[in-house]
MARMAR-284907 format. One record per residue (C-alpha): x, z negated, y negated; residue in three letters. Coordinates in nm, 4 decimals. Example, Ala and Ser with C-alpha at 12.3 -4.5 7.8 and 13.67 -1.06 7.14 Angstrom:
2
        px        pz        py    r
    1.2300   -0.7800    0.4500  ALA
    1.3670   -0.7140    0.1060  SER
//
This chain:
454
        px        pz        py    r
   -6.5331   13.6528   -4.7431  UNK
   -6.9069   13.4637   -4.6737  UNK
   -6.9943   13.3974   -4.3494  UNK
   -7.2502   13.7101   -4.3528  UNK
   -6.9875   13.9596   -4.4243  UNK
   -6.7434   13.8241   -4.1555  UNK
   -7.0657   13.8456   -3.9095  UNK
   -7.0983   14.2002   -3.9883  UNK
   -6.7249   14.3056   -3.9800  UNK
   -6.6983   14.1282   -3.6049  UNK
   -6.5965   14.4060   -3.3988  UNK
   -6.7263   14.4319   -3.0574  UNK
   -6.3964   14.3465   -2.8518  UNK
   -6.3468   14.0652   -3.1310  UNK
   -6.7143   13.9304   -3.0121  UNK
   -6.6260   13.9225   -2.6426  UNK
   -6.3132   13.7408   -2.7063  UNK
   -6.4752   13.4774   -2.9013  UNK
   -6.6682   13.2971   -2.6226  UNK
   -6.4075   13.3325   -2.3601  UNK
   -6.1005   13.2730   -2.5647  UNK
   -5.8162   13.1485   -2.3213  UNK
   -6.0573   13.0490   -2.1001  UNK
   -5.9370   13.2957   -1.7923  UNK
   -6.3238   13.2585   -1.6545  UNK
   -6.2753   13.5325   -1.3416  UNK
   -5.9766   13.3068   -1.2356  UNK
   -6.1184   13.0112   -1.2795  UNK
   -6.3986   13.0935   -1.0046  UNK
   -6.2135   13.1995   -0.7632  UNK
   -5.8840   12.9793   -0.7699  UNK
   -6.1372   12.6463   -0.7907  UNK
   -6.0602   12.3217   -1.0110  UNK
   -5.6651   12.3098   -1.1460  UNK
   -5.5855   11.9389   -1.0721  UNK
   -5.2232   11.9425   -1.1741  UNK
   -5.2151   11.6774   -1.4631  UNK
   -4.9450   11.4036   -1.5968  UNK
   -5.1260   11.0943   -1.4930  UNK
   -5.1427   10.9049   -1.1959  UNK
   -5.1863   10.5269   -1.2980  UNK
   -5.5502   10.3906   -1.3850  UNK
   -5.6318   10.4981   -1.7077  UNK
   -5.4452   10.3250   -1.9755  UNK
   -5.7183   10.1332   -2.1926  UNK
   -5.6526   10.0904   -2.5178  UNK
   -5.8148    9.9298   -2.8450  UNK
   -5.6981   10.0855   -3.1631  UNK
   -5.6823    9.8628   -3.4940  UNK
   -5.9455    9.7847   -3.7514  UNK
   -5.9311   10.0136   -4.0384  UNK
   -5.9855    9.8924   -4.4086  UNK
   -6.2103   10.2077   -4.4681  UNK
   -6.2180   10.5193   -4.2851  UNK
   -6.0383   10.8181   -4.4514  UNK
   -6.1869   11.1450   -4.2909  UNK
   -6.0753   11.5144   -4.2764  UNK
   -6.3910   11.6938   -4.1715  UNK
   -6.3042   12.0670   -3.9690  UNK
   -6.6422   12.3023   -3.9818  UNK
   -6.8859   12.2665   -4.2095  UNK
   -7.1695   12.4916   -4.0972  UNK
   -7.5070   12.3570   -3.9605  UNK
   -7.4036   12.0514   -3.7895  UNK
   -7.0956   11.9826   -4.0034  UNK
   -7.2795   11.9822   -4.3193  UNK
   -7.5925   11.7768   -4.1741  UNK
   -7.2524   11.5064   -4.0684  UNK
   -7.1141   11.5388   -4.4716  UNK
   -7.4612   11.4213   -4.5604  UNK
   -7.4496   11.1384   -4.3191  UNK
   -7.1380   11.0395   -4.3702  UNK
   -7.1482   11.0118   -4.7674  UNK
   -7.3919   10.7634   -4.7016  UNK
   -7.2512   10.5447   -4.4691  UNK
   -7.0137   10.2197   -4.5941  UNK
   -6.6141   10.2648   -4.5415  UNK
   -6.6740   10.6359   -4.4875  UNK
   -6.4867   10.8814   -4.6846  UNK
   -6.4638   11.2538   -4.6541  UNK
   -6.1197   11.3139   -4.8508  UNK
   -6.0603   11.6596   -4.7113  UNK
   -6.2890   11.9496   -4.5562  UNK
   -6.1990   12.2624   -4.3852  UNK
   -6.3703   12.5947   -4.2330  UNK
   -6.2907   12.9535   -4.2257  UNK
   -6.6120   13.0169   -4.5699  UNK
   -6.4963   12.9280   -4.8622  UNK
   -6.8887   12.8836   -4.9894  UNK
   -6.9039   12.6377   -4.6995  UNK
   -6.6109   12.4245   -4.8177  UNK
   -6.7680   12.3731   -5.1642  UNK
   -7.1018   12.3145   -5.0120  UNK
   -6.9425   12.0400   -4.8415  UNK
   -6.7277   11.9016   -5.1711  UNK
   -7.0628   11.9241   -5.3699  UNK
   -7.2259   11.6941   -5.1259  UNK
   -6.9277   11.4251   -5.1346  UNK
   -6.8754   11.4566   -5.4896  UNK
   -7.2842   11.3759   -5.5975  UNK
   -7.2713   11.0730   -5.3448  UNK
   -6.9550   10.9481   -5.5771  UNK
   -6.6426   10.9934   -5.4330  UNK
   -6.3843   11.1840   -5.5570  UNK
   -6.4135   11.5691   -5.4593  UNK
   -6.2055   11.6256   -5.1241  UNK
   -5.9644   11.8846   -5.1007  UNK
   -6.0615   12.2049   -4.9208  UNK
   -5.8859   12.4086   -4.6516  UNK
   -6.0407   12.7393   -4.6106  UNK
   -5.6963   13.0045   -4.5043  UNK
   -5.7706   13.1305   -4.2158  UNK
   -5.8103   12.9630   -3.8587  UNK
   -5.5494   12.7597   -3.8161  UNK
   -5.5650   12.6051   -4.1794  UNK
   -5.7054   12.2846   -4.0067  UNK
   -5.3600   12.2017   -3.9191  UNK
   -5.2020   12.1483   -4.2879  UNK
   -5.5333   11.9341   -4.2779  UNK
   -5.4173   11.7200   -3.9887  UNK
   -5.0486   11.7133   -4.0782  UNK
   -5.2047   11.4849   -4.4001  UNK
   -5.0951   11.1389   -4.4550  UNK
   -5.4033   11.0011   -4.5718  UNK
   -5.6555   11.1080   -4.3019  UNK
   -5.7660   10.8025   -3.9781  UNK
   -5.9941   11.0120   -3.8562  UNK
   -6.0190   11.4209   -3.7887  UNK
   -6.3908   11.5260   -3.7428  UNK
   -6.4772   11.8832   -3.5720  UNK
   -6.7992   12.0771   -3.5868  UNK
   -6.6591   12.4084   -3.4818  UNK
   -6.7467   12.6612   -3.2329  UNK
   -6.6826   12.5323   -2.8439  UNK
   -6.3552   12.6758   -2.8561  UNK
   -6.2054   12.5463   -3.1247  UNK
   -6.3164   12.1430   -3.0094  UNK
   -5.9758   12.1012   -2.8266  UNK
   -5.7266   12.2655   -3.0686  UNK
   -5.8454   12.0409   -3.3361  UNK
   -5.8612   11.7480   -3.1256  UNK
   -5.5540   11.7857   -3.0116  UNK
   -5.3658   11.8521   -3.3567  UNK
   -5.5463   11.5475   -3.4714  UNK
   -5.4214   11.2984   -3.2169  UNK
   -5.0717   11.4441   -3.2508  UNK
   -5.0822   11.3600   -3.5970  UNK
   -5.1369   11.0429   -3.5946  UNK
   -5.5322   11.0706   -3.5901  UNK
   -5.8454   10.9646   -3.4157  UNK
   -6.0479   11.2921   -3.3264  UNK
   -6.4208   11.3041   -3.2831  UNK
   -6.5560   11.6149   -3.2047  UNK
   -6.9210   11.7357   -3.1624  UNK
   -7.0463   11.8704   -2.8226  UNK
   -6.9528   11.9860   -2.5797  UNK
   -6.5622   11.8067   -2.6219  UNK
   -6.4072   12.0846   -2.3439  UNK
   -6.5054   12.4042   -2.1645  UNK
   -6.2297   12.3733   -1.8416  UNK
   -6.1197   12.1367   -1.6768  UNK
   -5.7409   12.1490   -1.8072  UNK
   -5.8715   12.0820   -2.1182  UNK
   -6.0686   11.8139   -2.0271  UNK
   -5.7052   11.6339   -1.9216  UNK
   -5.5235   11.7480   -2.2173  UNK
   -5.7842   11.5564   -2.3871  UNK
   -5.7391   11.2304   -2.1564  UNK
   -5.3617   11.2751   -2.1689  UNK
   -5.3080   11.3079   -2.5298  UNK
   -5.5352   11.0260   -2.6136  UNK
   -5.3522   10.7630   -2.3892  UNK
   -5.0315   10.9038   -2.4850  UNK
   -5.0837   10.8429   -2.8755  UNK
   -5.2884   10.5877   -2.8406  UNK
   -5.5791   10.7414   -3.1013  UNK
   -5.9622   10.7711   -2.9700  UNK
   -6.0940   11.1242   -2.8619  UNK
   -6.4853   11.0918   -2.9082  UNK
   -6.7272   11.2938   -2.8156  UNK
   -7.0828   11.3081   -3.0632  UNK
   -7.3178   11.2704   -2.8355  UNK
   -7.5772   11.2481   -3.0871  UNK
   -7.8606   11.2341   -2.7608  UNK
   -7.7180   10.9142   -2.6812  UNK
   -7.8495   10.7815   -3.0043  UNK
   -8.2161   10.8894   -3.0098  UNK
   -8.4774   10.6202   -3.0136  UNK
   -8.6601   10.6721   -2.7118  UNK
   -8.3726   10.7249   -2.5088  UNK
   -8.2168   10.4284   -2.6401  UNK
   -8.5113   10.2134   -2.5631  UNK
   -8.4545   10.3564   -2.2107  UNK
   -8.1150   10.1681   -2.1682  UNK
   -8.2389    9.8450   -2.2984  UNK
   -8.5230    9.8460   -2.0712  UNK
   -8.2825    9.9131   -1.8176  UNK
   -7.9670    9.6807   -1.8913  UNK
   -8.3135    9.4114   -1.8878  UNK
   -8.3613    9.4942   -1.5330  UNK
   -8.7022    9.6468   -1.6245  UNK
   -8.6586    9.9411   -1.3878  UNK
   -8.4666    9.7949   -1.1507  UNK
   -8.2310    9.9263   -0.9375  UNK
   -8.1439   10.2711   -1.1062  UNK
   -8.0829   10.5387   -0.8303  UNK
   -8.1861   10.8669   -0.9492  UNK
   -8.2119   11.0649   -1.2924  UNK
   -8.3322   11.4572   -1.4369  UNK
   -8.1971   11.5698   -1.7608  UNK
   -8.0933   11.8701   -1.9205  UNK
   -8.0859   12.0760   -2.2054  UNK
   -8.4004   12.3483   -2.2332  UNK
   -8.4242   12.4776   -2.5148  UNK
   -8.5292   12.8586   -2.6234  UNK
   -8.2323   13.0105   -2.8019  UNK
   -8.2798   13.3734   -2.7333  UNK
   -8.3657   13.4522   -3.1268  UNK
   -8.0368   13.2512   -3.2539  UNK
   -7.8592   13.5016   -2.9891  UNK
   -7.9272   13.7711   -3.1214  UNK
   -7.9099   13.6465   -3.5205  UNK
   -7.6084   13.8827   -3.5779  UNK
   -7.6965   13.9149   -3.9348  UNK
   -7.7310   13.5476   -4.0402  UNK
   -7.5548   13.3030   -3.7976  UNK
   -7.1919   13.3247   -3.6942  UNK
   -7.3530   13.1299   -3.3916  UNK
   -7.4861   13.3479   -3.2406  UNK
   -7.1526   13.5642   -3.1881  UNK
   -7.0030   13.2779   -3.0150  UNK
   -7.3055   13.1452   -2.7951  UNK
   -7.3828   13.5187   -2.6630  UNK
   -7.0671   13.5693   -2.5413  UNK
   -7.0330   13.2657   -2.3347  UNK
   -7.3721   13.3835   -2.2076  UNK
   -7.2448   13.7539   -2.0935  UNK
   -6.9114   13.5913   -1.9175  UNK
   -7.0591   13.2418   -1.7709  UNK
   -7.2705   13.1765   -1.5035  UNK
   -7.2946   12.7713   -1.4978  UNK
   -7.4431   12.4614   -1.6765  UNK
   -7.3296   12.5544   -2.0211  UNK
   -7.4464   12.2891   -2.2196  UNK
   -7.4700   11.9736   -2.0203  UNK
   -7.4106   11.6494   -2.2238  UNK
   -7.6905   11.6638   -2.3770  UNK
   -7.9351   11.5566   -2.1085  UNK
   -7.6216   11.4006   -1.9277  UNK
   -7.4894   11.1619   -2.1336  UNK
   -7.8624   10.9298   -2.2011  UNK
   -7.9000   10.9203   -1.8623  UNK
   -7.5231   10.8704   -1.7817  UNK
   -7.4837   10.5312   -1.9665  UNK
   -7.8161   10.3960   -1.7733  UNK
   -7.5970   10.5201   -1.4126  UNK
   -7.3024   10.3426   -1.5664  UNK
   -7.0740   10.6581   -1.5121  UNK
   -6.6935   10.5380   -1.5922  UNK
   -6.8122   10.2159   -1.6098  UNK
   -6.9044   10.0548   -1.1932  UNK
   -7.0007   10.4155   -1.0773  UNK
   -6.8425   10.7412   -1.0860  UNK
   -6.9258   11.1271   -1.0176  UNK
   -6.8492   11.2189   -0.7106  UNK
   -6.9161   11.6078   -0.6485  UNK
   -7.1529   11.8763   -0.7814  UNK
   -7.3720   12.1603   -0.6292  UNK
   -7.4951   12.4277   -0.8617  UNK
   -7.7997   12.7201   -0.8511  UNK
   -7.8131   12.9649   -1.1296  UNK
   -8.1373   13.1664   -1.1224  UNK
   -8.1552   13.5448   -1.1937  UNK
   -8.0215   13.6765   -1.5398  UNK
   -8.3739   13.8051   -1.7426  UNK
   -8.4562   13.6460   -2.0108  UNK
   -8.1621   13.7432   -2.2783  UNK
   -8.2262   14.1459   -2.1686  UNK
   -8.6073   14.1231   -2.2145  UNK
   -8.5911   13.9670   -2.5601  UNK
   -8.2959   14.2324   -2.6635  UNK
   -8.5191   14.5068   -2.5696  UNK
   -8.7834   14.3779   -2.7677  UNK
   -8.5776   14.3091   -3.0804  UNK
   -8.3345   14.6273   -3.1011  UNK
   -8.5034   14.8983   -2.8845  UNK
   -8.4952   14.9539   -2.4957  UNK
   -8.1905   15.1386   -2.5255  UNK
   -7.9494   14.8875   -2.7036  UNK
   -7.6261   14.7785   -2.6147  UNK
   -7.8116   14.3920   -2.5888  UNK
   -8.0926   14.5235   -2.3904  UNK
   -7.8790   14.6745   -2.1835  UNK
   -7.6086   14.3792   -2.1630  UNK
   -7.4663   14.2728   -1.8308  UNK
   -7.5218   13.8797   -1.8555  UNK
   -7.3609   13.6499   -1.6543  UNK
   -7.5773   13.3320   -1.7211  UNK
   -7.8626   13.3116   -1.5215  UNK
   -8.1563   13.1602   -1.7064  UNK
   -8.1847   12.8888   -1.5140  UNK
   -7.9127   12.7258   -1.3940  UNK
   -7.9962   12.3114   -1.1499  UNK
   -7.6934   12.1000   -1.0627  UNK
   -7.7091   11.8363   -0.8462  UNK
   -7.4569   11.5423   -0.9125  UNK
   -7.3565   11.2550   -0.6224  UNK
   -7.2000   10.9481   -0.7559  UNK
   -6.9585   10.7090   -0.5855  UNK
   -7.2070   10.4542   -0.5611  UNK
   -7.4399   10.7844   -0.3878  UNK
   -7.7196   10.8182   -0.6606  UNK
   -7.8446   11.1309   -0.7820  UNK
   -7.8719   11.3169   -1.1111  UNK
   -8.0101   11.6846   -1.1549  UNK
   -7.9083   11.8435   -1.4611  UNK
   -8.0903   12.1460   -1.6013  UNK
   -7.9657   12.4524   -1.8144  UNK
   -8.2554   12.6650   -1.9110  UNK
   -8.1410   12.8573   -2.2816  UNK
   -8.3170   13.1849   -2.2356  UNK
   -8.6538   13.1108   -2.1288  UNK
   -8.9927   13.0933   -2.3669  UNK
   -9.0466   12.7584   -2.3644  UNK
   -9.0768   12.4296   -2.5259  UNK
   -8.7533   12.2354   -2.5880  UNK
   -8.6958   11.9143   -2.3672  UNK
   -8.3979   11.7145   -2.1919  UNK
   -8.6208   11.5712   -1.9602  UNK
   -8.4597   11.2324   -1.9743  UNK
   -8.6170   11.1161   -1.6394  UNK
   -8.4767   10.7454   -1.5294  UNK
   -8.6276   10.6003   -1.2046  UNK
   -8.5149   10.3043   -1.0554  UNK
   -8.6723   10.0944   -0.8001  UNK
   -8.9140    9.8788   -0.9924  UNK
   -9.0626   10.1744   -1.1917  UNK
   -8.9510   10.5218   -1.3737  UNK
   -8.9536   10.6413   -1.7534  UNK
   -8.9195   10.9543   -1.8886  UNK
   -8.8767   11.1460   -2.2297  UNK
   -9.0675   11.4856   -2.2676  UNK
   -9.3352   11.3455   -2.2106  UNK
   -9.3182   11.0485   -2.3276  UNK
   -9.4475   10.7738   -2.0178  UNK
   -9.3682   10.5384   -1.7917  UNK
   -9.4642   10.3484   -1.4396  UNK
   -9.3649    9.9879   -1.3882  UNK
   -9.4924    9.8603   -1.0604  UNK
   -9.6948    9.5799   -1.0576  UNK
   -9.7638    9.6182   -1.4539  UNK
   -9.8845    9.9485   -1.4749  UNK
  -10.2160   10.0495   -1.3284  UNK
  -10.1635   10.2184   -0.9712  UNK
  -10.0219   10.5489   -0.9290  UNK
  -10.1182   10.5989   -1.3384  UNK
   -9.8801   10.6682   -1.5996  UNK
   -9.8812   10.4782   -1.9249  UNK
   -9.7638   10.5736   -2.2948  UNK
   -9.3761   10.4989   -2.3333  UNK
   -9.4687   10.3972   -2.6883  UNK
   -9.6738   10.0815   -2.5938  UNK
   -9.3065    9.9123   -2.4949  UNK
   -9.1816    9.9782   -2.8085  UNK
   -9.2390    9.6241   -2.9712  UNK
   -9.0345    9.4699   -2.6662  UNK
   -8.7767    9.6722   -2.5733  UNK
   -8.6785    9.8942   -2.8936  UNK
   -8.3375    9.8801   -2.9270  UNK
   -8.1896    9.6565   -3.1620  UNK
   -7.9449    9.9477   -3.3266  UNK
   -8.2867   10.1236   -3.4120  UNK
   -8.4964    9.7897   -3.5064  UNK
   -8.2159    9.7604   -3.7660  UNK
   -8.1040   10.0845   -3.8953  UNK
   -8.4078   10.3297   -3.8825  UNK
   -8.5230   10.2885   -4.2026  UNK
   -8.1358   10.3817   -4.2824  UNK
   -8.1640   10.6852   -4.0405  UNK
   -8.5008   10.8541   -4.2287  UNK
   -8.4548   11.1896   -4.3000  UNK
   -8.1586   11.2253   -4.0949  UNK
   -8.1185   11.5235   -3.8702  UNK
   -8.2527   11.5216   -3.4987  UNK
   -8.4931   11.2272   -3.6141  UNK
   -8.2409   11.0174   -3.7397  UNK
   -7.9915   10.9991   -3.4147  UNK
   -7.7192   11.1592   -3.6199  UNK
   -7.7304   10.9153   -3.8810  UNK
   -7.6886   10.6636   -3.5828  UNK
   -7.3988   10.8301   -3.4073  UNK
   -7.2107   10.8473   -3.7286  UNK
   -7.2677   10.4580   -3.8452  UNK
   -7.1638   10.3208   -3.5019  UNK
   -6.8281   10.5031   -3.4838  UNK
   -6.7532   10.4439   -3.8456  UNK
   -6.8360   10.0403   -3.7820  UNK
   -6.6678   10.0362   -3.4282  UNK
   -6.3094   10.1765   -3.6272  UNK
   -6.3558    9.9497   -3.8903  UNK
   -6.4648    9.6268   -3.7061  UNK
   -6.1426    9.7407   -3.4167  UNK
   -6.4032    9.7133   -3.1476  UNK
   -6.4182   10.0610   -2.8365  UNK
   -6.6417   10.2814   -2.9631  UNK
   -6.9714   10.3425   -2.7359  UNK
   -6.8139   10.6887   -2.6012  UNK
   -6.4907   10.7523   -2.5164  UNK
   -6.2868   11.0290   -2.3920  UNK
   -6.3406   10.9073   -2.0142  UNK
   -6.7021   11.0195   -2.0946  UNK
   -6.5822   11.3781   -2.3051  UNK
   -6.4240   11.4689   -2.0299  UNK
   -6.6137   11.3476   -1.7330  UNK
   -6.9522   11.4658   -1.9258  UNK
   -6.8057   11.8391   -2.0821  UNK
   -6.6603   11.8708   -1.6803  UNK
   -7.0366   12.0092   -1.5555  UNK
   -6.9552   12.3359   -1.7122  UNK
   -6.7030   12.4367   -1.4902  UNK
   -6.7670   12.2500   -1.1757  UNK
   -7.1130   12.4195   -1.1782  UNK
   -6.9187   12.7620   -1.2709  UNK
   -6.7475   12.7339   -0.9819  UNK
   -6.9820   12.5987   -0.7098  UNK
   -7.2517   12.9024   -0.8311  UNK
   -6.9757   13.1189   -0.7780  UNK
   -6.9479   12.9716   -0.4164  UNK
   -7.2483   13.0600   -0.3070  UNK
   -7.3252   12.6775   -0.4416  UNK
   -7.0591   12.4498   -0.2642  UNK
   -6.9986   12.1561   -0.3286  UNK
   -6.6966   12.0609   -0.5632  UNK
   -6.5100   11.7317   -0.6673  UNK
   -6.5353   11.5922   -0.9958  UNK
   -6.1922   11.4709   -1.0917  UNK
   -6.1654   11.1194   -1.1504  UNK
   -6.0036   11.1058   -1.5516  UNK
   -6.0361   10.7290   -1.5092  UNK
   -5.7960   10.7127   -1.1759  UNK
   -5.9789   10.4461   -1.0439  UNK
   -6.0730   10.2271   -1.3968  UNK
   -6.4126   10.3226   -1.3437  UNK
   -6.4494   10.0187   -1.0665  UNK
   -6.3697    9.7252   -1.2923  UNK
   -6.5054    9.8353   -1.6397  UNK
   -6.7564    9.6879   -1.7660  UNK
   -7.0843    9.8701   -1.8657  UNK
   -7.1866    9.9810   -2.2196  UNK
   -7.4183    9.7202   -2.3901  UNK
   -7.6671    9.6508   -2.5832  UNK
   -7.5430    9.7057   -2.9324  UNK
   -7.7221    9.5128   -3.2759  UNK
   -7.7294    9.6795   -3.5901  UNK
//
């Protein structure tokens, strides 16, 4: 079956159990976090050994996958040896692409959804990549590290907070890495961010804005082309919360030194009315569609508020059904000056002219980052500007040099844990709630991320 006949044939209960699978979202806002977990100690660090060349089993090959096949083809001690998603055609997209970059053509797993599993019961695999739909992140996570595997998975790595431990316990347990793909982490600007901070630039951090805006009301409603949109829409009809944090979170997280000498604390959350996804419906299938006429949980808007340990302040934005421009903000301020993303600027006192804002660009020739002063001629062409290209190399070189890699699964979880924090505290008339501490107390002696060469 191709992916636009299996859109078409998706029933309606079929579609509302697709972005709320096992997820139990009434109970979850009114019982409040589930803290009942196996661990107790501070988190047991580990660093896993260097690998000769990376074997990898890739698990989704739509969009995202695909534009990761490409990267990965590309990058030395990478190979793709199997590949595995529910369309056929998307399995030999994927071969084609590893077979013209000159590697053997990997085998495909496309029999139904829980095929990835033969993939991750293989003896020739060090590394189990997922780009599947939210729900899916865990399962194949999980079957990886059971087997033997490192798991990376793309965003966001959990929807619940159970999950978010299953992930933390099965890592330490097995002793494999559970990443993350924060590809945000990776952009240029941002990264020029944490160099000018880890210099001292900025000073004191104390305060950041992020978030992920972005107008996705037409890929909602793209029944008849993207399998996307059956999955995103119906987290949007049974979730009112921060659906999509890491994004924005995770830039700004690694300048606060989250897991690493601070720590979240607790979380307030707003959500806005419900409009947007109801206005565009009515304009696209008629004022008296089902979608026009759609109770949706999300509001449009949704503003958290995160405390740390160390009592600095983040605000993290959800805005997905809105006309508007995409940003993730990206705001940094610290006590010697502030820089943002979206727009691009920046205010250093005592070097920038008074109360004036200055290009971000102008610092470039100081305080680019030395991952992007050596790989972005590498990273051309690559999606998101190159950042993906940039995720992918640094985890492939961090397994095969044996060094951490720059995210971990103290960041998955502690990052993919807005979601239902902010679920919760909107459904609490916007109490405050407790982040869980997946680190149990690591968090204090760690040492922060640095500044990585290429």
């Amino acid at each position: 079956m191709s992916q636009n006949e299996y859109v078409r044939n998706v029933d309606r209960r079929d579609f509302l159990k697709l972005g709320a699978a096992g997820l139990g979202i009434a109970a979850i806002a009114a019982s409040g976090v589930r803290a009942a977990h196996a661990l107790t100690e501070p988190a047991q660090l580990f660093t896993a050994a260097k690998l000769p060349q990376v074997r990898i089993g890739y698990v989704g090959v739509g969009g995202m996958g695909t534009a990761h096949v490409h990267n990965l083809s590309r990058i030395k001690g990478a190979e793709i040896v199997a590949v595995c998603d529910l369309f056929e055609d998307r399995v030999k997209r994927a071969q084609k692409i590893v077979t013209e970059a000159g590697f053997p053509k990997p085998t495909g797993y496309s029999n139904g959804e829980s095929d990835f599993k033969n993939l991750c019961a293989r003896d020739d695999i060090d590394l189990v990549y997922t780009a599947t739909p939210w729900e899916w992140h865990v399962p194949v996570c999980i079957e990886a590290m059971e087997n033997g595997k490192h798991a990376a998975t793309e965003v966001p790595a959990a929807l619940t907070i159970d999950e978010c431990w299953q992930l933390v316990e099965t890592s330490e347990r097995t002793k494999r890495y559970c990443i993350m793909m924060e590809n945000c982490c990776y952009d240029r600007e941002e990264m020029m961010i944490l160099n000018m901070v880890r210099q001292g630039l900025l000073g004191e951090i104390i305060h950041a804005e992020c978030g992920y805006l972005h107008d996705l009301r037409a890929l909602k409603f793209d029944f008849e082309g993207k399998r996307e949109a059956l999955w995103r829409t119906a987290h949007s009809i049974k979730r009112n919360a921060n659906l999509y944090p890491t994004h924005g979170l995770g830039p700004v997280a690694q300048c606060m030194n989250i897991n690493r000498g601070d720590q979240f604390d607790y979380l307030v959350s707003v959500s806005s009315p419900s409009r947007g996804l109801n206005l565009y419906a009515e304009k696209k299938f008629g004022p008296y569609g089902e979608w026009a006429n759609m109770n949706y949980a999300l509001g449009d808007v949704n503003t958290s508020i995160i405390k740390t340990k160390l009592g600095k302040t983040i605000i993290v934005i959800h805005d997905c059904s809105s006309p508007r421009p995409y940003s993730r903000i990206n705001l940094v301020q610290g006590t010697k000056g502030i820089a943002r993303k979206w727009p691009n600027r920046i205010h250093i006192e005592d070097k920038s002219p008074a109360h004036a804002w200055e290009e971000l660009e102008i610092y470039f020739p100081q305080y680019e980052h030395p991952l992007w002063g050596a790989k972005a001629e590498e990273a051309r062409g690559a999606g998101h500007g190159g950042m993906d290209y940039i995720e992918d190399y640094r985890l492939i070189t961090a397994l095969i040099e044996g060094t951490p890699p720059d995210l971990d699964v103290y960041d998955a979880a502690a990052w993919s844990a807005v979601t239902e924090l902010s679920e919760i505290s909107v459904a609490n008339r916007s109490k405050t709630v407790d982040f869980p501490d997946f680190t149990r107390g690591a968090w204090k002696t760690r040492e922060p991320l640095g500044i990585i060469g290429g």
